[in-house]
N, C-alpha and C positions, 0 to 999 in steps of 0.2 A: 314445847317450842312455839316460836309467833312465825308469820309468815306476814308480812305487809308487800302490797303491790299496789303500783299504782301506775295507769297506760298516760304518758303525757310526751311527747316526741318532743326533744330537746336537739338545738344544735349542737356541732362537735366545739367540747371546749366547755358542756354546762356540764352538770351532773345531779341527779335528784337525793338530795340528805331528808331523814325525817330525827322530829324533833319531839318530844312529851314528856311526860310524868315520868315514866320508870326510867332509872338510871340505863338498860341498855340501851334508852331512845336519848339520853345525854341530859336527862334533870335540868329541861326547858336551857338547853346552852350552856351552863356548869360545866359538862362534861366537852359540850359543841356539837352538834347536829351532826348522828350520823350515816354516813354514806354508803349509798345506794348501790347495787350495780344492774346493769342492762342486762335482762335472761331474752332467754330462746325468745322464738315467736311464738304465740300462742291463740288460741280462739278466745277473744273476749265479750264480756256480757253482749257486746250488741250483736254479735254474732262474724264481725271481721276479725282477719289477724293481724296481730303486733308484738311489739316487745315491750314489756313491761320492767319499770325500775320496781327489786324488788333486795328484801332486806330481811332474813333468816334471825332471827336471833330467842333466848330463853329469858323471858320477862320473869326473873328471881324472887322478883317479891310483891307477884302476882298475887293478892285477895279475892276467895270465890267464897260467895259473890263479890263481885267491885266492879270497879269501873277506873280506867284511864284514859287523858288527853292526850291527842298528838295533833302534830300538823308539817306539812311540807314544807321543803323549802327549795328552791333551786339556788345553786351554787357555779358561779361563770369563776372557773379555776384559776382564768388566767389574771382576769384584776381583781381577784380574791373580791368580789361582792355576791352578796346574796340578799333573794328575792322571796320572802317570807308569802306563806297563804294569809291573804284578807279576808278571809271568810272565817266565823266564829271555830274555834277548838274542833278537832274529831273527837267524838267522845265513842269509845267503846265500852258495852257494858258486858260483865264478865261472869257467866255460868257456871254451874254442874254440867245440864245438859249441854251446852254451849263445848265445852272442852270435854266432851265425851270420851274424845279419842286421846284426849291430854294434850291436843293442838290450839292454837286458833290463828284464824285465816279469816284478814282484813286487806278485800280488795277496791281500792279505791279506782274512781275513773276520772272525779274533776280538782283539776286546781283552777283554780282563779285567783292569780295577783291582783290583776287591776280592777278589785269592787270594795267599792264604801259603803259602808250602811251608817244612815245616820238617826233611824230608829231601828229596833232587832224585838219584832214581835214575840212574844212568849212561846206560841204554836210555830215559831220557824227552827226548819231541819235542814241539815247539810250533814248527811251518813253516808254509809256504804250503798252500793248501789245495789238496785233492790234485786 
């Protein structure tokens, strides 16, 4: 199984979908980004709590080793528009040791819509929080 999370407080009326490579994350829109729901509160990396949008699902045709993209997206339900991440792909790379338990748990903390890059150095990262 995958576990993705991610802490980002949305008004009432939005909702956080994720999108990537493996058909259960919707084959980059093919399928359409899919949606999220709001869990419990919980203690997160910085050490506050919150509620995280998060999304259970079994990536089928997961290759270990490999690697897949994803990325978020918020979705306002009500004038059916969505608000894609501007920031380069999440890229998760995919283990032996890594899925030890036969799990993996990718918890994210930042979205940012509103950033452009108009160069994207080689050495730059936007991952999981450390």
């Amino acid at each position: 199984p995958a576990h993705f999370l991610i802490y980002y407080p949305l008004p009432d009326g939005k909702r956080m979908h994720i999108v990537g490579d493996p058909p259960e994350l919707g084959s980059w829109g093919t399928l359409g980004p899919q949606p999220m729901t709001l869990g419990e509160p919980r203690q997160l990396p910085t050490g506050v709590s919150g509620c995280c949008w998060e999304l259970k699902t079994t990536l089928s045709r997961l290759r270990v080793p490999g690697s897949f993209q994803y990325r978020y997206v918020v979705v306002d339900e009500e004038k059916k528009t969505a608000v894609f991440e501007r920031e380069p792909n999440r890229k998760q790379e995919v283990s032996s040791a890594r899925l030890a338990d036969g799990s993996l748990f990718c918890f994210d903390v930042n979205f940012v819509a509103g950033m452009n890059f108009d160069v994207v150095p080689p050495d730059f990262f936007i991952g999981p929080y450390p």
